[in-house]
C-alpha positions as CSV (number, residue, x, y, z in Angstrom):
1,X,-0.7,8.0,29.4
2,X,1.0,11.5,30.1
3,X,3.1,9.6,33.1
4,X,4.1,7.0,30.4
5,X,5.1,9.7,27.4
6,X,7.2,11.9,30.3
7,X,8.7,9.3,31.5
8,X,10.0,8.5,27.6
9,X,10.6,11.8,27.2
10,X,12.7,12.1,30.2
11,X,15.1,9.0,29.6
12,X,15.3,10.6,25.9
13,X,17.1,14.5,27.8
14,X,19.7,12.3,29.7
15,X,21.2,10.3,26.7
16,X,23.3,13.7,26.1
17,X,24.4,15.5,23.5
18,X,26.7,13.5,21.6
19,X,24.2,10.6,21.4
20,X,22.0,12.6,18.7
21,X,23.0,10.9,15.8
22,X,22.1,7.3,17.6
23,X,19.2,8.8,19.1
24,X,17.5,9.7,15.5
25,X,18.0,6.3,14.8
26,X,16.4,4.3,17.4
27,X,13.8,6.9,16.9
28,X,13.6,5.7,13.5
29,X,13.4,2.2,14.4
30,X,10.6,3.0,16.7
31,X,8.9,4.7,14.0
32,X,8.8,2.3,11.5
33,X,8.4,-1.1,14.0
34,X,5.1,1.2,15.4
35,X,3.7,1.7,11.7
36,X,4.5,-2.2,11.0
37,X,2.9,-3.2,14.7
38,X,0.1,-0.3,13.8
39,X,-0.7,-1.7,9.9
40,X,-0.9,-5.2,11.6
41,X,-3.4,-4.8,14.5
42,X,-5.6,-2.1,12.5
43,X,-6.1,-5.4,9.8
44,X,-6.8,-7.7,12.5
45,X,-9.0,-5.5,15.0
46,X,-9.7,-2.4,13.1
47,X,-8.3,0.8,13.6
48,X,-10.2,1.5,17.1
49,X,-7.7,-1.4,18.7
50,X,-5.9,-0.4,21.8
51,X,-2.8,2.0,21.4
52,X,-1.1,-0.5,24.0
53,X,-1.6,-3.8,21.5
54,X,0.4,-1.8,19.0
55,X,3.3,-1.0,21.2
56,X,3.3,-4.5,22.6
57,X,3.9,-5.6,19.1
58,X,6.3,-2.9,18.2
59,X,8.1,-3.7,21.3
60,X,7.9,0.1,22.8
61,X,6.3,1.4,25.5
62,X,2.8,3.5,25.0
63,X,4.8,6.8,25.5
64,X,7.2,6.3,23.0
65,X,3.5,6.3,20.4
66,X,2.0,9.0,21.7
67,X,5.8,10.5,21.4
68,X,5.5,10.1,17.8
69,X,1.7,10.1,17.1
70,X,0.0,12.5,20.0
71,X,-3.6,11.5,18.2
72,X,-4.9,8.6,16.8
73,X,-5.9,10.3,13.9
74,X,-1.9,10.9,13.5
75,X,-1.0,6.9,13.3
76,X,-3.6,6.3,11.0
77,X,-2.6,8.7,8.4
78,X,1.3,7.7,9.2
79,X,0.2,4.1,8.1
80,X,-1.6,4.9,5.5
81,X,1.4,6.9,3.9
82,X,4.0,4.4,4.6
83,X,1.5,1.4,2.7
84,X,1.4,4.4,-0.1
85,X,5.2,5.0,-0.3
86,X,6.2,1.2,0.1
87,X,3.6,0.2,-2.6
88,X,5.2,3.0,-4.7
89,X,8.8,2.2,-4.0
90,X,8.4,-1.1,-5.2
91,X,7.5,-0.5,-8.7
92,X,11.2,0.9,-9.9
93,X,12.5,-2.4,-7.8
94,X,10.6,-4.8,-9.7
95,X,11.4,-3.1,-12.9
96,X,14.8,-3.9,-11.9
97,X,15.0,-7.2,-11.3
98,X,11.8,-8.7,-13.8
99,X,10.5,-8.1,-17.5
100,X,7.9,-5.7,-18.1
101,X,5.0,-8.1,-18.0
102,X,6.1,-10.2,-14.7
103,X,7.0,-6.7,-13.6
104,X,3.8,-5.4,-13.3
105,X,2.0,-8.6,-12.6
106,X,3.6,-8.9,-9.0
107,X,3.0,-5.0,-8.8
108,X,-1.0,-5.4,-9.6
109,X,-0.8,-8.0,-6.5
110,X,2.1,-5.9,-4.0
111,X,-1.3,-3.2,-4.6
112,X,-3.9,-6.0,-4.3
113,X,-2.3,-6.9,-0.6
114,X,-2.5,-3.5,0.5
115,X,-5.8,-2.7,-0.9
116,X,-6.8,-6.2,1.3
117,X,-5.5,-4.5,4.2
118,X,-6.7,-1.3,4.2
119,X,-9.8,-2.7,5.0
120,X,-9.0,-2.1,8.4
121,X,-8.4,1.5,7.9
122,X,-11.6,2.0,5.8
123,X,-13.8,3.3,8.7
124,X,-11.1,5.8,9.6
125,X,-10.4,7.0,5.5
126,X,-14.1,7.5,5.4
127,X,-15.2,9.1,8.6
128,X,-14.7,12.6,7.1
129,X,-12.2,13.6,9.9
130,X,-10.3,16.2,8.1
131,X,-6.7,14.6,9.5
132,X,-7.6,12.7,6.3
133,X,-8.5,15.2,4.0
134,X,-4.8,15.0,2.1
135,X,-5.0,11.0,1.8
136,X,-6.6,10.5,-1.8
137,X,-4.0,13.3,-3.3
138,X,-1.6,11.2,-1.2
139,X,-3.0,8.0,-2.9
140,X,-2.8,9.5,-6.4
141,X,0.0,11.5,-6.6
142,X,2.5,8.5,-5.7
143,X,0.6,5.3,-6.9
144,X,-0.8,6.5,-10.5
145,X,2.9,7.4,-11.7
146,X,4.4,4.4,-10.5
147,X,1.8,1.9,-11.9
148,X,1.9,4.6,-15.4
149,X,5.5,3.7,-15.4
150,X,4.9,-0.3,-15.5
151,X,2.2,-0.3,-18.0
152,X,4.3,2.0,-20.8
153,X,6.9,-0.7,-20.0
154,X,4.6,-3.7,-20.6
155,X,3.0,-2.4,-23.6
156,X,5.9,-1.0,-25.4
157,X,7.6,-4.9,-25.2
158,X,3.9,-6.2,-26.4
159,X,3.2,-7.7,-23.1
160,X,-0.4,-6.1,-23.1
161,X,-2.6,-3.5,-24.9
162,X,-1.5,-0.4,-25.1
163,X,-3.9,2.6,-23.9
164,X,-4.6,1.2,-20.7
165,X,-5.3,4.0,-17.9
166,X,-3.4,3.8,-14.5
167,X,-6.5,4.7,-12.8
168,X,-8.8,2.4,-14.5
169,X,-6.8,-0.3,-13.1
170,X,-6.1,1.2,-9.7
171,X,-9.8,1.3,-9.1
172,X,-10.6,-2.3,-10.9
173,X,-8.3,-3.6,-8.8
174,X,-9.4,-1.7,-5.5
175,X,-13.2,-3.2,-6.5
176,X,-11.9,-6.7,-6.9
177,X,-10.1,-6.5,-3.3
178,X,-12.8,-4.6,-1.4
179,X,-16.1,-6.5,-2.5
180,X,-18.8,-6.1,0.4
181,X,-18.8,-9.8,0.8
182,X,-16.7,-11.2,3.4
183,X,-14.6,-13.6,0.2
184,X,-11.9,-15.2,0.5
185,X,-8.4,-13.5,-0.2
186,X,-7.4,-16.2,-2.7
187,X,-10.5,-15.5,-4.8
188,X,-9.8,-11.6,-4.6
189,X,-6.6,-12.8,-6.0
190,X,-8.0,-15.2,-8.5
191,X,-10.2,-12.6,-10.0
192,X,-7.3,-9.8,-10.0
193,X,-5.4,-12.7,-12.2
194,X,-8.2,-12.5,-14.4
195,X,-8.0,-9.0,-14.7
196,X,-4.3,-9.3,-16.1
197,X,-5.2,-11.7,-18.4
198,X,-7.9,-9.2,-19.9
199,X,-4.7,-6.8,-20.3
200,X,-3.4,-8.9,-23.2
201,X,-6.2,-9.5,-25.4
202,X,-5.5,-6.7,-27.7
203,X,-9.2,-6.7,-30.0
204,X,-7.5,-4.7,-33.1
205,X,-4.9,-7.3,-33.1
206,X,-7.5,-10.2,-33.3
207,X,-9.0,-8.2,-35.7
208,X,-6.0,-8.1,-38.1
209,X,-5.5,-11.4,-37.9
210,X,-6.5,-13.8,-40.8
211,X,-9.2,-16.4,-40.3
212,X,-7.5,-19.6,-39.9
213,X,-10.3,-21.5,-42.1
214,X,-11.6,-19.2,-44.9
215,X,-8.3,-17.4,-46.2
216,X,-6.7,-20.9,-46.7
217,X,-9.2,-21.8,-49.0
């Protein structure tokens, strides 16, 4: 392993100089194609897979991830992080490009896939190793504003209730997606559908509403 990561580091020193700029880039690439490779093989074989499977997929040698990640421990959290900041990111995109209420429907599932995922990361998340002690701030502190940010959007155009907590349905969802039976994804999804269905049944409004038989008469 040592012999692999000098030898990386080695053929990094005689690029020269000028070739920084380049350099931070393929570094870059590396980076993300190992957390794409690393998110991959952690679902498959769980997150105790071999460090050369990952840099088979990513297409770089096993120095270039020690390189970048000198401990397991360091990949893991990486990977977490980047399915955090991608599930985050994509909340002001969809915004963009749907209407409130489709907007936060392909959200709910973007966070429904990841939450799927992570199941190969749970042993790590909960081993108590303190690498991942800043993980559920992590979680919070990027997730919870984004979905906040979809739901005042849907209920302000009428698309659902209005009151509903961001956490409350981060952790609904998370329940739906990790059940301790080995279920099929399309029923995870199936039930998470359900879920967003409950969103638009608005009881006051039902309540306000007049009885279709006895107000006629």
């Amino acid at each position: 392993m040592r012999g692999e990561a000098q030898e990386a580091d080695n053929g990094s020193g005689n690029a020269g100089a000028n070739a920084g700029p380049r350099l931070r880039a393929d570094a870059r690439r590396n980076v993300d194609a190992l957390l794409r490779a690393a998110m991959s093989v952690f679902s498959q074989s769980g997150v105790d897979a071999p460090i050369r499977e990952i840099a088979e997929r990513a297409g770089v040698g096993v120095g270039t991830v020690y390189r970048h990640f000198p401990q397991r421990s360091d990949l893991i959290a990486a990977v977490f992080r980047n399915e955090v900041d991608a599930c985050a990111d994509a909340a002001p995109a969809l915004a963009a490009s749907h209407g409130p209420d489709e907007a936060l429907r392909r959200w709910v599932e973007h966070y429904a896939g990841f939450i799927a995922a992570k199941r190969g990361l749970a042993a790590a998340l909960h081993s108590g190793d303190a690498a991942y002690d800043t993980l559920p701030v992590y979680f919070d502190k990027r997730l919870r504003p984004a979905l906040e940010g979809l739901l005042a959007s849907a209920a302000a155009a009428g698309s659902i209730r209005a009151g509903v907590s961001a956490n409350d349905l981060l952790s609904a969802v998370a329940r739906l997606c990790t059940s301790p039976r080995d279920e099929e994804p399309a029923r995870a999804r199936g039930m998470v559908g359900l879920l967003l269905d409950g969103l638009r049944y608005d009881p006051r409004k039902s309540a306000r509403s007049p009885a279709s038989g006895s107000d006629r008469a």
